[in-house]
N, C-alpha and C positions, 0 to 999 in steps of 0.2 A: 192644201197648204200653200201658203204664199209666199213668192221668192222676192226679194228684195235685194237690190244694191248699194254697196258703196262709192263713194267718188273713189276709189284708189281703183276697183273693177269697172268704173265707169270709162276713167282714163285708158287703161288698158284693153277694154276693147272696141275703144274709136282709135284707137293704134294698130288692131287689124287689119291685114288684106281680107279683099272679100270672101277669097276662098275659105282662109283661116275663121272669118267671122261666122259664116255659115256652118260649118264643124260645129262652134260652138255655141252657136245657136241651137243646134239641132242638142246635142248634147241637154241645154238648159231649157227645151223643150219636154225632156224625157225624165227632169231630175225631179219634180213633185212625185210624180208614179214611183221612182225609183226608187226614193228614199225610203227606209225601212224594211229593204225587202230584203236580208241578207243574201238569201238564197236564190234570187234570182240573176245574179251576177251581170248587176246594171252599172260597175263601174267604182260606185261609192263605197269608199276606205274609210274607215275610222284613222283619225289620226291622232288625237288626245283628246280629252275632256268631250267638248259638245264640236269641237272642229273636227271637220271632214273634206275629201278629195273627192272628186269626180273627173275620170277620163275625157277629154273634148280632143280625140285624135290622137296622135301616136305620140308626141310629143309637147302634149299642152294639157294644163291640170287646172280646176277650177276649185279651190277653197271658199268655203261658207263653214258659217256655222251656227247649231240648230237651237231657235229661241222658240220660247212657246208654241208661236201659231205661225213661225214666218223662218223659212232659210235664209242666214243674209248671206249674201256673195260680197268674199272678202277680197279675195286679190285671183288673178288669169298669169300664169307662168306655167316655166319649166317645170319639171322634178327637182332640180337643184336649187329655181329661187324661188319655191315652196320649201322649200329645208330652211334658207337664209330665212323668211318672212318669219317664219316658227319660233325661229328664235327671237324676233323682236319681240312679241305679244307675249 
């Protein structure tokens, strides 16, 4: 499956430190395998419709959401401005 970004996640993470960047790197390394697997408890949360969450560290969440052939990565936050972004769309 092929991941794909947005400029709004694009932005977001050339606003990384490299520590942070690397988390989440690694993270979006593991998210094709991961996807679909309920059961293997790789992170990824249903969160309505085709939008979903993925852990990148203890405090940093990655939304995408699943189109045919491609994950797009929507926005890199909190757990809180992941609630605020939800409510835009």
């Amino acid at each position: 499956m092929k991941v794909e970004t947005t400029e709004a996640f694009d932005r977001a993470l050339r606003a990384l430190s490299l520590a942070d960047f690397d988390v989440v790197a690694s993270a979006l390394r593991k998210l094709p395998n991961a996807f679909g697997r309920p059961h293997a408890h790789s992170g990824v949360r249903k969160l309505r419709g085709q939008i979903y969450e993925v852990r990148a560290g203890l405090d940093r969440r990655i939304m995408f959401r699943k189109e045919r052939d491609r994950l797009l990565l929507l926005f890199l936050g909190n757990h809180d401005q992941i609630r605020r972004f939800l409510k835009n769309i």
